[in-house]
C-alpha positions in Angstrom: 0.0 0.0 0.0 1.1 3.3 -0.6 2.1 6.3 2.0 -0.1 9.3 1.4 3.1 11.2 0.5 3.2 8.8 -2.5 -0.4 9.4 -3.1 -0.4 13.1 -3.6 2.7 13.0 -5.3 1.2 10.6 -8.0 -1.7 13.2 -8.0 0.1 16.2 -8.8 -1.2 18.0 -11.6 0.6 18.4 -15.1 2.2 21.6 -15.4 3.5 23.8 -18.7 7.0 23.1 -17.5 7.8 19.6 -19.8 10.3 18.4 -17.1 7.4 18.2 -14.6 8.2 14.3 -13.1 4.5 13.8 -12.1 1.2 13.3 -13.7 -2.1 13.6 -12.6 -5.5 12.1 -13.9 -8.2 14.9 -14.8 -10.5 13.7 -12.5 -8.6 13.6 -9.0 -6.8 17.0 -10.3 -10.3 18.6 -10.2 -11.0 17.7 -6.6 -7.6 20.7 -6.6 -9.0 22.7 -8.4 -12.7 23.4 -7.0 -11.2 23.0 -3.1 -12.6 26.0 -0.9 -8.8 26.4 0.1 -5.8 27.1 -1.6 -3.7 24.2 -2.6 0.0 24.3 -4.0 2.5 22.0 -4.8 6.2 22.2 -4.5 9.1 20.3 -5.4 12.2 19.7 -3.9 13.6 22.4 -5.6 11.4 24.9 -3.9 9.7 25.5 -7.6 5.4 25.2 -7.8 4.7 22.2 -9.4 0.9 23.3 -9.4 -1.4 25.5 -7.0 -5.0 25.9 -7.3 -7.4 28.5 -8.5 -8.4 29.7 -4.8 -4.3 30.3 -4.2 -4.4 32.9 -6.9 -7.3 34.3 -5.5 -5.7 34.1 -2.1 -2.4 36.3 -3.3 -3.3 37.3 -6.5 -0.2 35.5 -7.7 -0.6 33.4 -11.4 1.4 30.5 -12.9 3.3 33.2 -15.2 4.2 35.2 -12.2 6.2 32.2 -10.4 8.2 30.2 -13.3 11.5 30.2 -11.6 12.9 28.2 -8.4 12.7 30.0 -5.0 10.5 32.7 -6.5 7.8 32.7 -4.2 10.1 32.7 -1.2 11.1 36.3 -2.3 7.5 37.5 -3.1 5.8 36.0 -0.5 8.6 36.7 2.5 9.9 40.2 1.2 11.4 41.0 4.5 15.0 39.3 4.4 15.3 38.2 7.9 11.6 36.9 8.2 12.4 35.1 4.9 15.4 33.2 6.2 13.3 32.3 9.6 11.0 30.9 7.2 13.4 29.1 5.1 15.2 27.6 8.0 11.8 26.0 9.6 10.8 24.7 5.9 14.4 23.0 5.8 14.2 21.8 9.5 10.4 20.5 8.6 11.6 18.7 5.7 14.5 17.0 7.5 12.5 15.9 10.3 9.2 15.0 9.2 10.1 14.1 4.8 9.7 10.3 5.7 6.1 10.5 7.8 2.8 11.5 7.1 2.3 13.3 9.5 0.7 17.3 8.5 2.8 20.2 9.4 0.6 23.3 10.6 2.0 27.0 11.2 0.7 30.6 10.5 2.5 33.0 8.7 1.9 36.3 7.2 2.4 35.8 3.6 2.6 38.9 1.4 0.3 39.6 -1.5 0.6 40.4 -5.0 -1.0 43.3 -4.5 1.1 44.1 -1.3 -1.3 43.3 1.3 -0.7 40.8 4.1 -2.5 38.3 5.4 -2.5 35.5 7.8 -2.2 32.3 6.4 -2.6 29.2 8.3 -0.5 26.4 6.4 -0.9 23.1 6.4 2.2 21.0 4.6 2.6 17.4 3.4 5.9 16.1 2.7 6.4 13.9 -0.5 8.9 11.0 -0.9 10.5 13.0 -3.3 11.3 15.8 -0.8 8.5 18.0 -2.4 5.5 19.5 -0.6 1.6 19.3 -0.7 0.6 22.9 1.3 -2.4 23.7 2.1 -3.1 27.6 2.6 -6.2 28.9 4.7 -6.6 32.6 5.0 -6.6 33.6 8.9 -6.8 37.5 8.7 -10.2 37.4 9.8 -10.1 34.4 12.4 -7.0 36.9 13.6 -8.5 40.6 13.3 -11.6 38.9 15.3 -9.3 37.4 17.6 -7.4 40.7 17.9 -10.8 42.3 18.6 -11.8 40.1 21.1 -8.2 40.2 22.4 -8.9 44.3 23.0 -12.0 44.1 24.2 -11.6 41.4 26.9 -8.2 43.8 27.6 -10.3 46.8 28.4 -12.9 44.3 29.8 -10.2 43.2 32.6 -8.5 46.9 32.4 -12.6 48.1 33.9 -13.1 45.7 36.2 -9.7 46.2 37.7 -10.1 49.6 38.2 -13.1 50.6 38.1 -13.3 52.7 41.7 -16.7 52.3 42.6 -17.9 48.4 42.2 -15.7 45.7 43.7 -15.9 42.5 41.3 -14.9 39.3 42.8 -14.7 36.1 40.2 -15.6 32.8 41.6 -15.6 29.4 40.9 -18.1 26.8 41.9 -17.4 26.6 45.5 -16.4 30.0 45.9 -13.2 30.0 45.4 -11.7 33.9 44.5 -10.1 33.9 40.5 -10.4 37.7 40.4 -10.4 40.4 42.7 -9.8 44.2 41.5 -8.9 47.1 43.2 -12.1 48.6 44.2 -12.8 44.7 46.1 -9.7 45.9 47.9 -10.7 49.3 48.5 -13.9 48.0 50.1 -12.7 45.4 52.1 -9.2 45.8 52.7 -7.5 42.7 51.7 -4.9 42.6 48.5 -5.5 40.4 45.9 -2.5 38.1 46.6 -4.3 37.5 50.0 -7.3 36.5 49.0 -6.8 34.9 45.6 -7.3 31.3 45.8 -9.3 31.2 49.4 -13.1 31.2 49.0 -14.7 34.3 49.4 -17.2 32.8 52.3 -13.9 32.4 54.6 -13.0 35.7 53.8 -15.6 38.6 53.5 -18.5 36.3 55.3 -19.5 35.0 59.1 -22.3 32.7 60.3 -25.7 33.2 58.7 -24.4 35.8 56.0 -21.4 33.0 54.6 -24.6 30.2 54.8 -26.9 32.7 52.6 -24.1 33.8 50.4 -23.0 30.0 49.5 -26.2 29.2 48.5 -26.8 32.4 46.3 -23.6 31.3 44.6 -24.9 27.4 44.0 -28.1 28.3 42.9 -26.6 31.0 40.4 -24.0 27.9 38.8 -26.9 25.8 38.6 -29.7 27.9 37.2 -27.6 30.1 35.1 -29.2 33.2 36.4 -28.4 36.4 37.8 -29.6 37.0 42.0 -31.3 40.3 42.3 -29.3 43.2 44.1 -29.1 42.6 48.0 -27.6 43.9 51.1 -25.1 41.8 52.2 -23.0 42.5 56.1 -19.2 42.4 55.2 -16.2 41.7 57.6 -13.0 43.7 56.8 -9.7 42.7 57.1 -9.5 45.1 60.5 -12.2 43.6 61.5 -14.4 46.1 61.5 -18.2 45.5 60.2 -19.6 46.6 56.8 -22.5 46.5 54.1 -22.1 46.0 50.5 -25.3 45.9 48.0 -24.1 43.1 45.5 -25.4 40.6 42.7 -24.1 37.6 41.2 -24.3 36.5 38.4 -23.2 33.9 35.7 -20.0 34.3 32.9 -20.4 31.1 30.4 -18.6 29.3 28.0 -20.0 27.4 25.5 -23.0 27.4 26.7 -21.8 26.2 30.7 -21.2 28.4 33.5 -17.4 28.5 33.8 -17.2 31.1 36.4 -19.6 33.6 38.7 -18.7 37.4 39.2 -19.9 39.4 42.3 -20.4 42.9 42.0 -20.4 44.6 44.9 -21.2 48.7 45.8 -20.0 49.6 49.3 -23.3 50.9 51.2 -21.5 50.9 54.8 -21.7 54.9 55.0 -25.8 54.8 53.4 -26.3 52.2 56.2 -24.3 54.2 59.2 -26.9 57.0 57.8 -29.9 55.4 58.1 -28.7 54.4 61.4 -28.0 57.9 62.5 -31.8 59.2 60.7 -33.4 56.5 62.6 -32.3 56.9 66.0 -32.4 60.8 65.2 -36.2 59.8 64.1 -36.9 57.7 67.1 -35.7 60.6 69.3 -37.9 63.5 67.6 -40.6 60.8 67.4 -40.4 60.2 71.3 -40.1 64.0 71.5 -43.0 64.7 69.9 -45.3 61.4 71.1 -44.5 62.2 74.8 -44.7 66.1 74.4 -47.5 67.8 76.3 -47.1 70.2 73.2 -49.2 69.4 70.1 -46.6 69.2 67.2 -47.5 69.3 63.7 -47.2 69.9 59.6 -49.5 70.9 57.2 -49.4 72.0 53.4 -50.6 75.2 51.7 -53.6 74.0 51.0 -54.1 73.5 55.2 -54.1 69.4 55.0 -52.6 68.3 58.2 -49.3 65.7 57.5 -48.8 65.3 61.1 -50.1 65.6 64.4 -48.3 64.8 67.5 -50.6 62.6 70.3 -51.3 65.7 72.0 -54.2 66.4 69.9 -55.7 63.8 71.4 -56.0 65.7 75.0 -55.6 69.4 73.9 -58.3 68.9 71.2 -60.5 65.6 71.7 -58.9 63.9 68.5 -57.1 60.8 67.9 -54.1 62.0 65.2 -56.1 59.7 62.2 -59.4 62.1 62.8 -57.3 64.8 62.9 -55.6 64.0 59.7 -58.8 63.5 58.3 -60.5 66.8 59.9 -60.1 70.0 57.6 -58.1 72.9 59.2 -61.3 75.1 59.1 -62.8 72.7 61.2 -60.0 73.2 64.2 -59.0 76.8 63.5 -61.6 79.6 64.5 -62.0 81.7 61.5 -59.8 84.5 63.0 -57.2 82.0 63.8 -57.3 80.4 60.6 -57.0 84.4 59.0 -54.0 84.0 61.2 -52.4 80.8 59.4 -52.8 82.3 55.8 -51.2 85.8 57.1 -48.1 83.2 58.1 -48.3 81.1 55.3 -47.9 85.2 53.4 -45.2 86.3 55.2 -43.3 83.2 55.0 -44.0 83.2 51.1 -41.9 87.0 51.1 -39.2 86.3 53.7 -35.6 86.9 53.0 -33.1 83.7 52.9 -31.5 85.0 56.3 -34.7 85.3 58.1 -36.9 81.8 56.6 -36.0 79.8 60.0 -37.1 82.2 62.7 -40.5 81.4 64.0 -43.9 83.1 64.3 -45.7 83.3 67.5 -49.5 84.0 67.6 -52.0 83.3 69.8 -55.3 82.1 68.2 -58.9 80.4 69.4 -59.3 76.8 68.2 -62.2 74.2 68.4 -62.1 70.9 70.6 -63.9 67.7 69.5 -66.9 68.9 71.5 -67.3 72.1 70.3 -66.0 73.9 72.9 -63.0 76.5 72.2 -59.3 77.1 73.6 -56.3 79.0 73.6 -53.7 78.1 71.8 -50.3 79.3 71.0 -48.6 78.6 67.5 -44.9 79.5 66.6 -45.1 78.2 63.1 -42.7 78.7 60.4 -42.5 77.4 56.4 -41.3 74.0 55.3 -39.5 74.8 51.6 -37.9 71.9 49.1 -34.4 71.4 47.9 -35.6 74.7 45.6 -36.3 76.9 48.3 -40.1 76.7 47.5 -42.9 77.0 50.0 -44.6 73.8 50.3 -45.9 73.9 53.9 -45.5 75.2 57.6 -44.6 73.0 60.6 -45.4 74.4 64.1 -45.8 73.7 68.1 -49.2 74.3 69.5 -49.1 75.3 73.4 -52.8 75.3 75.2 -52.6 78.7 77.0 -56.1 78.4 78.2 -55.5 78.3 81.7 -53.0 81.4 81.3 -55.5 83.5 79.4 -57.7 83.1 82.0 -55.3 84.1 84.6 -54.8 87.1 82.5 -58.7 87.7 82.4 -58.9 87.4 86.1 -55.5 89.3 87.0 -56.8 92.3 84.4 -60.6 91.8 86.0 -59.3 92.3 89.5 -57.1 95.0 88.5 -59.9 96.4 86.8 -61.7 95.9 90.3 -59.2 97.1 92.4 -59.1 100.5 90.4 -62.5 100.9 90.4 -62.7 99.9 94.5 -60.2 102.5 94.7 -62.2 104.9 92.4 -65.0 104.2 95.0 -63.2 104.7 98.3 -61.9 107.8 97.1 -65.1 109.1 96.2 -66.8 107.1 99.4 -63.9 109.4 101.2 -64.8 112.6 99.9 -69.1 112.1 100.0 -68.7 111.2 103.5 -67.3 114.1 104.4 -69.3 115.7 102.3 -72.2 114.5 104.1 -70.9 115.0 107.4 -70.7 118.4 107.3 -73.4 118.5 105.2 -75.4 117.8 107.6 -73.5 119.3 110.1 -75.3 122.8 108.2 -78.8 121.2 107.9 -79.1 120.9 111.7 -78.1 124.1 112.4 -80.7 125.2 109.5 -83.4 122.6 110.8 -82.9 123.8 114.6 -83.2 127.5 113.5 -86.5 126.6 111.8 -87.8 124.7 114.2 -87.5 127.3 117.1 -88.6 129.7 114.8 -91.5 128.0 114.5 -92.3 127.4 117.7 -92.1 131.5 118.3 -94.5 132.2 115.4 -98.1 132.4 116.4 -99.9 129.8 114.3 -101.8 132.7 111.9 -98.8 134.1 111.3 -97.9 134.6 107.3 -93.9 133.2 107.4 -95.2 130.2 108.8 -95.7 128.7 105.6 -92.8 129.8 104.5 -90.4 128.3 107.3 -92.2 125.1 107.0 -91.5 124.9 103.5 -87.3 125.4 105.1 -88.2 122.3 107.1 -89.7 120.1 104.5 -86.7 121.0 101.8 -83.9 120.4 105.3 -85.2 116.7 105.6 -85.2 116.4 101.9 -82.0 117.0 102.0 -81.3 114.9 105.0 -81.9 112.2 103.0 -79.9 113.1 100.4 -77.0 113.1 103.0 -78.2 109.4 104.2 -78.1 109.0 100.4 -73.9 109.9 100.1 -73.2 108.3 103.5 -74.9 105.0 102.5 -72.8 105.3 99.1 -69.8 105.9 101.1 -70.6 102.7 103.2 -70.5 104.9 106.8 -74.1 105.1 107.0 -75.1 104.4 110.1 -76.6 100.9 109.9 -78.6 99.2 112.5 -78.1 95.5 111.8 -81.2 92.9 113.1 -82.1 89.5 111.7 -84.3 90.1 109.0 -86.3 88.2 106.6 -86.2 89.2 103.2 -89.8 87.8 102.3 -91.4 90.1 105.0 -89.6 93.0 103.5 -91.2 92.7 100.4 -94.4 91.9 101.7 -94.9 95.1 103.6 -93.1 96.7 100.8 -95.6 95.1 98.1 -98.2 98.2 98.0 -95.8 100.9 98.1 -93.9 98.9 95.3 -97.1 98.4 93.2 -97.5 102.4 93.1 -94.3 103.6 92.9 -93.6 102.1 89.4 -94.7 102.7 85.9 -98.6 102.2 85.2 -97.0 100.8 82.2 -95.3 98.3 83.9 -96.5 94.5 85.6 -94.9 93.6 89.0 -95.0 90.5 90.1 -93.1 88.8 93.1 -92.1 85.2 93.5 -90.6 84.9 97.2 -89.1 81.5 98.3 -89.9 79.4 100.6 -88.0 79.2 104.3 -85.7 81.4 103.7 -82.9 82.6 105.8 -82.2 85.0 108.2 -80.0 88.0 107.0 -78.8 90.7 109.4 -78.9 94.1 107.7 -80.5 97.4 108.3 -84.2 97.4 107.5 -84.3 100.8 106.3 -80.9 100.6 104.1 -82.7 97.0 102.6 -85.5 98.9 101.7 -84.2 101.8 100.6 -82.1 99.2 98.1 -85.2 97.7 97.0 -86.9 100.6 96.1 -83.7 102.2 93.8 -83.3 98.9 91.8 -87.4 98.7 91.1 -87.4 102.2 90.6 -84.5 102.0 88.4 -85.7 98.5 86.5 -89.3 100.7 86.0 -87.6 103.6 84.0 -85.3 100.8 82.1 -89.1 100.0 80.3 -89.4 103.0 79.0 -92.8 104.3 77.4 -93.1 100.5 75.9 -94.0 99.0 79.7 -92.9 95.3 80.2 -92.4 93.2 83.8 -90.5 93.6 86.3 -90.2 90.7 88.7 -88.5 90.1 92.2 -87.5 87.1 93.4 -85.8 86.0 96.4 -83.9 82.3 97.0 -80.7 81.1 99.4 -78.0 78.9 98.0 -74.1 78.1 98.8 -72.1 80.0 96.1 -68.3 78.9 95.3 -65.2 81.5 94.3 -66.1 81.0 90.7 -69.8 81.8 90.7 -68.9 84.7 92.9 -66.0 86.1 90.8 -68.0 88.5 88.7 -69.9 90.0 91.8 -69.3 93.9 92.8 -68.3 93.9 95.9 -65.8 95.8 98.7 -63.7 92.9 98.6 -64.0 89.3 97.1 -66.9 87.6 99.1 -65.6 84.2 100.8 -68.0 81.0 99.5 -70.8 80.1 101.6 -74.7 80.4 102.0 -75.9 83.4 101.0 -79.4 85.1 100.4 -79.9 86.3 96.9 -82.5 89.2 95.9 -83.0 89.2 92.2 -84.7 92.1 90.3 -85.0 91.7 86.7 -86.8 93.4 83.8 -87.5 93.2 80.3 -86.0 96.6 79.3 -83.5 97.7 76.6 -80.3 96.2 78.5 -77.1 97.5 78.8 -74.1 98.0 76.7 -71.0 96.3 78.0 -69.5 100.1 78.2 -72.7 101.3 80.2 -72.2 98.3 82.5 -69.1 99.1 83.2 -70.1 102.5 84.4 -73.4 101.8 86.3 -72.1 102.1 90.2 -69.7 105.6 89.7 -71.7 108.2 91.5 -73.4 111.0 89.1 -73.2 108.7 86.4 -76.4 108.5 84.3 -78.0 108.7 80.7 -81.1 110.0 82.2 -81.3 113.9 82.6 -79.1 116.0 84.7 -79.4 115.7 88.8 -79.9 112.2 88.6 -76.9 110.0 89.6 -76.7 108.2 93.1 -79.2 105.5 93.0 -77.2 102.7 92.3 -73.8 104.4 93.7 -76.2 104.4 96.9 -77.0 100.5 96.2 -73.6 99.0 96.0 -72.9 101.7 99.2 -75.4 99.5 100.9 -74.5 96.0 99.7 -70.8 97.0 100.6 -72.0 98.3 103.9 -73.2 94.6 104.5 -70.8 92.5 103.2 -72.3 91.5 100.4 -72.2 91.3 96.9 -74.4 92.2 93.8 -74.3 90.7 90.3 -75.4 92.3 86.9 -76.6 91.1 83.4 -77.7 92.5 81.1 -77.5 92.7 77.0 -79.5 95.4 74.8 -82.6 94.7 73.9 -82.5 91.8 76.4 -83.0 93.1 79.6 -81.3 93.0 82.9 -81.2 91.4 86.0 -80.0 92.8 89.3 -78.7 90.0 92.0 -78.2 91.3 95.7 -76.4 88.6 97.8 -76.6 88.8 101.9 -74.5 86.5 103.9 -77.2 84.1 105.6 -77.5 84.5 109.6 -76.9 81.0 110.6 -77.2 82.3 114.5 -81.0 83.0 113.4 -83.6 80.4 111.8 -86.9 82.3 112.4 -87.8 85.9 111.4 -87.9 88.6 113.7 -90.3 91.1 113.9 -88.9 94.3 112.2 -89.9 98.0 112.8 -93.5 99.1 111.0 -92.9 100.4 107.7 -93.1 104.5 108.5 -95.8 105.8 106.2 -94.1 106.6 102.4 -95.3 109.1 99.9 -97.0 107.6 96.7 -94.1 108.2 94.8 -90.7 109.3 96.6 -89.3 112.6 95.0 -86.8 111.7 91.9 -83.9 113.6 93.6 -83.5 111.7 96.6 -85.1 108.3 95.9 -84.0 106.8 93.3 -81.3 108.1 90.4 -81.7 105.5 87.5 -78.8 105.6 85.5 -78.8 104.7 81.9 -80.9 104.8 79.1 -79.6 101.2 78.4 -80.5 100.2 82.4 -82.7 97.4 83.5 -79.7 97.0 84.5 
């Protein structure tokens, strides 16, 4: 049997050259000439015997252009050096491998015809002869794809090593570390040469994390896909903790996983932050939950975004109703005015000035209904812009403190106006005094002059006149002393009911035929001790007054007497010399339905000489809170126009006393007193 050298030699096509040795039939020369590869044959002489159409296509070299011995070598390998390299491998080759079969493969760059290179990949036979069969296959694509891929996976590994941002870790199955690049050893401290070859579990992981990790890894090599991104607690080399967000996922080759990469961002500083915000959230959040203070956001619009649990006991809300309650529905209208005047201002403020506070107090609605005070500093909430988009304020329930305020102005109000009175109390008393001081030595005069006067005489009328106009004005003078509180009072247990009753006709006639009367006395009703006169004089000014307060319209006017205890707070807004101590006490209430007061008017009703009614007419009620003050009591007023008023006279009960004494007979009373030194009613705007 033949060699395969002998074979292709024997097949060797016929060339033009008539010493050509070999022959070869038409048919197995054509297999040569339609091969998808170039095809040449050389004989020992380094001269082409034959080559193939594709060869000329391959180097653009014909038969015409390669007639002479060791031609090619000089085309095809113009460099001198390269072309001796080449030379001396072809001789080695020939030496060592002319006898065997056995293909010789090497790639070359072969010059073309056209002075191009390319790479050739050349496969060579050896004949007995010492020719050659060679086999060329071009290789400039297989190598400029190879040179690409070559780049590319040379910027690829030039990224990943130093990319400074994402630590990539290669792994194989089990874990084991094949790549590691400088950002890895940013992150977590180790070098590459420490780590290479150990398994990342041992390295970066402990206890549950290295468990979890391990099986991310086995499930990504058997399943061929990517693990979403994760949070993943690191261990550097110093030991200290860390947190990395990585993924893994799969690198294949031909169509197997060959190798896993991790990519891994360092979150360790996010992580220490969200730390930080939460315990800084927890503290503010315990702040606000446990502060008696209600604390809370809201946007433009006035949507509440948060309420602190105060709400619940400053306003009646849980923090879910509140959210849900409109601002209109806690604000009063002039507080909520208030809001959008903040919500204004905060709109205009300079830069230097956006984080100082507002303070205003405002009204606000409970659950109930029922209002408040409250105290809001506010100021604006603004984006990363510097836009308005809300306010966030404290609420402080200053109730309690407005009221103090109330009361401290009230009894400063009080104590001006007792002062008022004592001064004026003062001056009518001494007044009075020596007032009356002249009317005795007037009365005296006219009573002994009377006495000297025989009874026809014609100055007797006139010096009795002198008498009746003295006691007039006697009583006038009874009139500033009992204003001043030093009347002279004759105190006995008395019984209010009884007063009235004799009182009843005189009271019937002395008011307005215009007006109804009508008395409603209680039942077993306490002692008082007071002087009977001073109570009766008091009774008569406030009906007097409470008949004029009807006007030309008539209307009722009713009296009513009762007994009751009375605490501080019911007896805060009584007149009197000094605040009455709680305890039983024996109320006398007057009230009409007249035109009321104004709150100015009220204000104004006890000052002596005060009065809307025409001028001489001003001590009636200065003369009524005289006597109350004289007894250590108290009177209340109210009254509203067009309303009414109602007069309340309070009497500390006699406890001593449980049954009425009999009191002096009523002295006989004109029909109707005389307007200057009965009764002075004060206002226009009086019942009251």
């Amino acid at each position: 049997m033949h060699s395969s050298a002998q074979r292709l030699d024997c097949m060797a096509p016929p060339m033009k050259d008539a010493n050509a040795s070999a022959r070869i039939p038409p048919q197995p020369w054509m297999l040569f000439e339609k091969a998808p590869f170039g095809i040449s044959v050389m004989a020992p002489d380094l001269r082409f015997t034959y080559f193939n159409p594709r060869f000329t296509e391959l180097f653009g070299y014909t038969r015409e252009d390669l007639p002479d011995k060791g031609q090619w070598f000089e085309y095809a390998y113009p460099d001198p050096l390269y072309r001796e390299r080449i030379l001396a491998l072809w001789n080695e080759d020939r030496e060592r491998y002319s006898a065997t079969e056995e293909a010789q493969r090497r790639e070359v760059l072969v010059q073309c015809k056209d002075g191009t290179c390319k790479a050739i990949h050349l496969h060579s036979v050896f004949t007995q002869d010492g020719g050659q069969v060679i086999f060329y296959e071009d290789a400039t694509e297989q190598r400029r794809t190879e040179n690409i891929l070559g780049e590319a996976l040379a910027r690829f590994e030039a990224i990943i090593a130093n990319t400074p941002l994402v630590a990539i870790q290669g792994l194989d199955q089990s874990g084991v570390l094949l790549h590691w690049n400088q950002a890895s050893e940013r992150v977590l401290g180790y070098a590459a040469r420490e780590v290479l070859g150990r398994r990342i579990q041992d390295a970066v992981f402990t206890g549950d994390a290295a468990r979890d990790f391990e099986a991310a890894l086995h499930h990504v090599w058997n399943s061929g896909t990517a693990t979403p991104p994760q949070e993943w607690p690191v261990t550097r080399r110093n030991g200290e903790p860390g947190w990395v967000y990585a993924s893994l996922f799969p690198i294949f080759t031909q169509g197997e996983v060959a190798e896993v990469f991790c990519m891994a961002v360092d979150i360790t500083k996010r992580k220490h932050a969200e730390k930080a915000l939460r315990d800084s959230e927890q503290k503010y959040r315990l702040l606000a939950e446990n502060s008696a203070e209600m604390i809370w956001t809201t946007t433009l619009d006035g949507k509440l975004t948060y309420v602190s649990p105060a709400v619940e006991e400053l306003r009646g809300l849980t923090p879910e109703e509140a959210l849900e309650t409109p601002l209109e529905s806690i604000l009063t209208p002039a507080a909520m005015a208030e809001v959008m005047r903040i919500v204004e201002e905060e709109n205009v403020k300079p830069e230097p000035e956006r984080w100082r506070r507002r303070t205003v107090e405002v009204q606000e609605y409970r659950k109930d209904g029922s209002t408040l005070w409250s105290e809001i500093s506010a100021r604006g909430i603004r984006d990363e812009h510097g836009k308005l988009v809300g306010l966030q304020g404290v609420s402080r329930d200053i109730t309690a403190r407005r009221h103090a305020e109330q009361e401290q102005q009230r009894l400063q109000e009080q104590l001006l106006h007792a002062q008022k009175l004592e001064s004026l109390g003062v001056l009518a008393g001494g007044i009075a005094h020596d007032f009356n001081n002249l009317l005795m030595g007037i009365l005296g005069n006219a009573d002994m002059a009377l006495m000297e006067l025989p009874p026809a005489s014609p100055a007797r009328q006139f010096i009795e006149t002198v008498v009746a106009s003295t006691q007039r004005a006697a009583e006038l003078s009874q009139q500033m002393l009992a204003y001043s509180g030093r009347g002279c009072f004759v105190r006995v247990p008395l019984d209010l009911n009884e007063v009235l009753k004799e009182l009843s006709h005189l009271l019937h006639v002395s008011i307005s035929k215009k007006a109804q009367l009508r008395i409603h006395p209680a039942e077993q009703l306490p002692l008082i001790e007071a002087d009977v006169t001073q109570v009766r004089q008091l009774i008569m000014n406030l009906i007097l007054n409470a008949s004029d307060s009807l006007g030309e319209a008539g209307g009722l006017v009713s009296i009513a007497t009762g007994a009751g205890d009375y605490d501080a707070a019911s007896l805060r807004e009584a007149y009197a010399e000094e605040p009455p101590g709680q305890g039983l006490y024996v109320h006398l209430e007057i009230s009409d339905t007249g035109c009321g007061m104004t709150p100015e008017v009220r204000q104004r009703i006890f000052d002596p000489f005060f009065t809307t009614k025409f001028t001489g007419r001003g001590l009636g009620l200065a003369a009524v809170l005289g006597i109350v003050r004289g007894h250590h009591g108290a009177i209340r007023v109210c009254s509203e126009p067009g309303k009414g008023s109602s007069f309340t006279v309070l009497f500390p009960a006699a406890r001593k006393h449980s049954a009425a004494h009999e009191m002096p007979a009523l002295q006989a009373a004109p029909q109707r007193p005389p307007s200057h030194g009965q009764i002075t009613p004060h206002t226009t705007g009086r019942p009251g």
